[in-house]
C-alpha positions as CSV (number, residue, x, y, z in Angstrom):
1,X,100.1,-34.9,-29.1
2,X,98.3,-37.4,-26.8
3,X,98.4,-40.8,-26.3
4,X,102.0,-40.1,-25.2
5,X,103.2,-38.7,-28.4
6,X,105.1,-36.1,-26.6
7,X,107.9,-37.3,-25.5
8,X,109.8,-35.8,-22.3
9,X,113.3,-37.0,-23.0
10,X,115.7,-36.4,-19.8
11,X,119.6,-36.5,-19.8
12,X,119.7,-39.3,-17.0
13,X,117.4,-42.2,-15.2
14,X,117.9,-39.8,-12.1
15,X,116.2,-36.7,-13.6
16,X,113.5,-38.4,-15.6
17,X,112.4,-40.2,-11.9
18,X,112.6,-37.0,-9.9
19,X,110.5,-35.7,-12.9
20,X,108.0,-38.5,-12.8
21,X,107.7,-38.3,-8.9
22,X,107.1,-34.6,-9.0
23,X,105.1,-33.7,-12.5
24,X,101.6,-35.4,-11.6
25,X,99.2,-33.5,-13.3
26,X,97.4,-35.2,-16.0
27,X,99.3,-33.6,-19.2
28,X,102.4,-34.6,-17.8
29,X,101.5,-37.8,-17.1
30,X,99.9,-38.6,-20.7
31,X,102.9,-37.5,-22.1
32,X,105.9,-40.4,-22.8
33,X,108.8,-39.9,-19.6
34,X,112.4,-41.7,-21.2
35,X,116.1,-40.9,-21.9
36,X,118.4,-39.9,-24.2
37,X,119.9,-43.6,-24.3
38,X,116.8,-44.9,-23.9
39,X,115.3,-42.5,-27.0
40,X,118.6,-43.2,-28.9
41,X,118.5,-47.1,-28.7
42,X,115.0,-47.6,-29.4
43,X,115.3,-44.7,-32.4
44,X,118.4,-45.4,-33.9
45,X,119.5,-49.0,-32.4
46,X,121.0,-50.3,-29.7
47,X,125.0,-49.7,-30.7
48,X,123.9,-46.0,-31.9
49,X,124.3,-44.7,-28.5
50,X,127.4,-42.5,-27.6
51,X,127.9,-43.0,-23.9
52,X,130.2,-41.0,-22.2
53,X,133.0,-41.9,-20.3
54,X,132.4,-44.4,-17.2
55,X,129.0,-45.2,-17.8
56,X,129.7,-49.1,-18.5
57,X,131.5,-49.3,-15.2
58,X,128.8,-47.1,-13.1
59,X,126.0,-49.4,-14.9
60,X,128.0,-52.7,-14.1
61,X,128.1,-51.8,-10.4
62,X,124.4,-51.2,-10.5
63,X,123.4,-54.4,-12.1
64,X,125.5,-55.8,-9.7
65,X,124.4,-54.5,-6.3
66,X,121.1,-54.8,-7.7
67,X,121.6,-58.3,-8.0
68,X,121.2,-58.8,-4.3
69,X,117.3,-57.6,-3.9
70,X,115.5,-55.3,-5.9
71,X,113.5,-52.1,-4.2
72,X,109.9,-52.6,-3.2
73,X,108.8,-49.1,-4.0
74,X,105.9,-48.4,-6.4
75,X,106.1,-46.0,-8.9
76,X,102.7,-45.1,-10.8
77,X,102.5,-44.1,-14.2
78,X,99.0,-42.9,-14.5
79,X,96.2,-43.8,-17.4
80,X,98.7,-43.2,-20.1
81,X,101.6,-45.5,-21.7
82,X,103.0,-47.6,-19.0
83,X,106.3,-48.6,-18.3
84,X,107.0,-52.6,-18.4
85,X,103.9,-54.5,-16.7
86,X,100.4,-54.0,-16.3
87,X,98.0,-54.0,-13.9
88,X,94.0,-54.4,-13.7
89,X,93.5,-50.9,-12.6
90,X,94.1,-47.4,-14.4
91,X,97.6,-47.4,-13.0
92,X,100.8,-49.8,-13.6
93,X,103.3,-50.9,-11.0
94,X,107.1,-51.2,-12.4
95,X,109.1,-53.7,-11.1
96,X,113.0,-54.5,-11.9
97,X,115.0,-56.7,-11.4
98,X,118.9,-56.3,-11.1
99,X,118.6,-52.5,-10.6
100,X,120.1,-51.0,-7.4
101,X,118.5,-47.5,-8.0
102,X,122.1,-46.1,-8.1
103,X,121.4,-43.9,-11.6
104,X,118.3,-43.7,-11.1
105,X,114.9,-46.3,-11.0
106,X,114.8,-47.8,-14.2
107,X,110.7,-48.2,-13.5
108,X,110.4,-44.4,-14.1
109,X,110.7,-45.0,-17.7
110,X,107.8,-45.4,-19.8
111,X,108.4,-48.4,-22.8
112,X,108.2,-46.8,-25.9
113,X,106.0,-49.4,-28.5
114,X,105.6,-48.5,-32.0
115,X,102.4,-48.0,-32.6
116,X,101.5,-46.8,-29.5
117,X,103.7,-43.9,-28.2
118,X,106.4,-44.0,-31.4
119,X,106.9,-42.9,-33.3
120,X,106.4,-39.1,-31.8
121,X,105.2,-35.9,-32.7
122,X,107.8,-33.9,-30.4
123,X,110.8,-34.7,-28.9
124,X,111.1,-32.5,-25.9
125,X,114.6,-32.4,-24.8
126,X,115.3,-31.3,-21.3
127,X,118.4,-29.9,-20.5
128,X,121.4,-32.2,-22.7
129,X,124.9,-31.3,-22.2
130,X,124.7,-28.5,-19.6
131,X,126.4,-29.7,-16.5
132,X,126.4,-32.5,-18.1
133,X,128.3,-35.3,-20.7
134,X,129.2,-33.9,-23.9
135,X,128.1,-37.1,-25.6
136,X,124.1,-35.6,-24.7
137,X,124.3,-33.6,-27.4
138,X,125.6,-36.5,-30.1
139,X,122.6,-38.7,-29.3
140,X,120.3,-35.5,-29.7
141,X,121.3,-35.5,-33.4
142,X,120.8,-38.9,-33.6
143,X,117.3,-39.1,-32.1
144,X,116.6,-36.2,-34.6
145,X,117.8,-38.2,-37.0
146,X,115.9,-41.3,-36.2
147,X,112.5,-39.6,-35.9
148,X,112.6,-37.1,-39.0
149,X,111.6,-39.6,-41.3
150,X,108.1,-39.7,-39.3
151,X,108.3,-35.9,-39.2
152,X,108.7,-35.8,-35.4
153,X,110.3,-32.3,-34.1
154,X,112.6,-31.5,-31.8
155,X,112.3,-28.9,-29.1
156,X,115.7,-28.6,-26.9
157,X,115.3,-26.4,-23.3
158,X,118.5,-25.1,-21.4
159,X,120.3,-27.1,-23.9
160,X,123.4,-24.5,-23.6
161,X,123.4,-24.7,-27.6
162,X,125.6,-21.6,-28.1
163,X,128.6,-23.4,-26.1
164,X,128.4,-26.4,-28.8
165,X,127.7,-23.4,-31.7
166,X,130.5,-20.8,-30.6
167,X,133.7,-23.0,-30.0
168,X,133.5,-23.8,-26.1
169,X,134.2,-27.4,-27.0
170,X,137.8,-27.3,-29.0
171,X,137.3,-29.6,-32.5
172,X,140.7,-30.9,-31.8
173,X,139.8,-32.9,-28.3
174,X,135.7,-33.4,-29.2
175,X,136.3,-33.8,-32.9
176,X,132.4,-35.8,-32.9
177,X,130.6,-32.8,-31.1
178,X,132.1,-30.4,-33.3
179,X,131.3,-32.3,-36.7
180,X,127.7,-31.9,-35.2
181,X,127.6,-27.8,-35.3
182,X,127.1,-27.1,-38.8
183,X,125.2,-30.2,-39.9
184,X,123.0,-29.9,-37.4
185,X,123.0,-27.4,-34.1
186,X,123.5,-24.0,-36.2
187,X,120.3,-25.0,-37.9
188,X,118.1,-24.8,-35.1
189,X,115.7,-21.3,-34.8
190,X,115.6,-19.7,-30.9
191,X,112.2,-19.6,-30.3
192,X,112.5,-17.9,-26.9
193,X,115.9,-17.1,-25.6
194,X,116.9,-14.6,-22.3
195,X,120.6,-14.2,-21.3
196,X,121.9,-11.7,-19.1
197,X,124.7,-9.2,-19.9
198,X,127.0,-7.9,-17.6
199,X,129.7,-6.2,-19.0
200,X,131.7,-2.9,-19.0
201,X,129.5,-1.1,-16.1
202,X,126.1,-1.8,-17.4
203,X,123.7,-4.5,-16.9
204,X,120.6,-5.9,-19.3
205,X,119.4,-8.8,-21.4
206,X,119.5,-10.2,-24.3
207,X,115.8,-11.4,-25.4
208,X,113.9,-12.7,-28.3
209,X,110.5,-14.8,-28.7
210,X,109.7,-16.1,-31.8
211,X,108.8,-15.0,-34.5
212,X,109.5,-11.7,-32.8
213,X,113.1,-9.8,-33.6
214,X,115.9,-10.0,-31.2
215,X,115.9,-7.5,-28.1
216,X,118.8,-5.8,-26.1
217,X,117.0,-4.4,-22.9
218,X,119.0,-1.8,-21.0
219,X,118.8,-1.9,-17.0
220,X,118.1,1.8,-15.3
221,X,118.1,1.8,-11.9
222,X,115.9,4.7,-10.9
223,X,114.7,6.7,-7.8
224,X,110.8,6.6,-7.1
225,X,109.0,9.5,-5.7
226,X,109.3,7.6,-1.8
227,X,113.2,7.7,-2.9
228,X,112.9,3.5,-2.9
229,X,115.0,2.3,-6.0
230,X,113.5,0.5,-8.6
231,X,114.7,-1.3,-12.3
232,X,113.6,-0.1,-15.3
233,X,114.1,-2.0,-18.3
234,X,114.3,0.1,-21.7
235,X,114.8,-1.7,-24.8
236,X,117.7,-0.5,-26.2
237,X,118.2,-2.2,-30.0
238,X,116.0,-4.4,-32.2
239,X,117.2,-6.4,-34.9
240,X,115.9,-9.7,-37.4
241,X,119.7,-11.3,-36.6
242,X,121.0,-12.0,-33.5
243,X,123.8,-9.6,-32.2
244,X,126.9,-11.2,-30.8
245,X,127.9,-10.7,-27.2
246,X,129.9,-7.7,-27.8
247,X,127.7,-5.8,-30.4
248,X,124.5,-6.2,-27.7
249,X,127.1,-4.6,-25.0
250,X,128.4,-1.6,-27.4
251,X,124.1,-1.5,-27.8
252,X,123.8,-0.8,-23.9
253,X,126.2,1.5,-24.0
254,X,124.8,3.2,-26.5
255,X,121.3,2.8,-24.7
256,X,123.1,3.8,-21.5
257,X,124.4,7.5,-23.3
258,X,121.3,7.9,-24.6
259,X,118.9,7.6,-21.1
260,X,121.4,9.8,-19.7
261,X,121.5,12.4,-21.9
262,X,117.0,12.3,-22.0
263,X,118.0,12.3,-18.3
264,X,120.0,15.4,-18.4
265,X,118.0,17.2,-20.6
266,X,115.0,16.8,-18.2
């Protein structure tokens, strides 16, 4: 995984810069820092990309105001895989020119050389989707697709799967997204998952690590012996499957009967 065979893949320029000028340790900087267009193009081709709605007009103004000078900041990419010019030293100085900076600096990315730094041994996809273009999660599939065939994974974080999964998105208006679900997203295994439930007067979590079983942790608030209030978190229902939303609530509630009955009985 060195040698920047990890691959960092961001949903936007913007992110994967704020990334690069924040991460600076030495793993993160032997690792490969690019995009999901970026990943998608080089992967899959340059028409494979599905970009979502406005982006030719926001990347025409950018090429045009960034016609007029280009920035004269530095960024540095470390000892690992640099970006688009080299210098005598360990690190390389990116330089652009027609880029304004308005998506993001375009020098933040690392080039990705077959050979080198592709194909990859994981694709590590940060956040697609969430708050974000629909079209993210398309272009996942199609990086997955891409990079398979050199038995590259794919590792997706706060990718807000079980909107695409559970019918957020209605088929009839994002008819592409939705002929991604069962061909590709409902395949994917949670290997470590925590969402809160609120519901019907009690609180908890829904939890799993892999290979571990699923989890439903019940909240207790409880009196300490200074009378300060404190959480307690009892698990309330283990399973191999997933429960759905509504079985892990009627699981508190059965979690919450059963602490207060021990409770009463006490």
């Amino acid at each position: 995984y060195g040698n920047g065979k990890i691959w960092l893949v961001f949903p936007d320029l913007k992110e994967c810069e704020l990334a690069r000028l924040e991460w600076r340790g030495k793993r993160y900087q032997a690792v490969t820092f690019t995009t999901i267009q970026a990943a998608t193009e080089f992967l899959a081709g340059n028409k494979a990309y599905d970009a979502p709605w406005g982006a030719a007009i926001a990347n025409g103004v950018n090429r045009v105001l960034g016609s007029f000078g280009s920035s004269s900041n530095t960024i540095s990419t470390g000892s690992g895989t640099s970006s688009s010019s080299s210098s005598s030293n360990d690190e390389s100085q990116m330089t652009l020119q027609g880029d304004a900076g308005l998506l993001g600096d375009a020098r933040a990315l690392n080039e990705l050389v077959r050979g080198e730094n592709a194909p990859s041994a994981l694709n590590f996809v940060i956040q697609p989707g969430n708050g974000g273009p629909v079209e993210d999660w398309i272009n996942c599939e199609k990086i997955y697709e891409a990079s398979c065939v050199d038995n590259s994974a794919m590792l997706i974080v706060n990718g807000a799967l079980d909107k695409v999964r559970d019918g957020y998105y209605p088929a009839v208006f994002f008819p592409k997204l939705a002929a991604t679900v069962d061909r590709f997203y409902k395949k994917f295994e949670s290997v470590f998952y925590l969402k809160p439930l609120s519901d019907k007067g009690v609180y908890g979590w829904l939890f799993r690590v892999y290979p571990e079983p699923w989890q439903v942790v019940l909240q207790v608030v409880r009196v300490g012996k200074n009378g300060s209030q404190y959480v307690e978190d009892v698990v309330v229902h283990v399973s191999d499957e997933r429960p759905t939303y509504n079985d892990a609530v009627a699981k508190l509630l059965e979690g919450q009967q059963r602490v207060l009955q021990q409770d009463g009985s006490t």
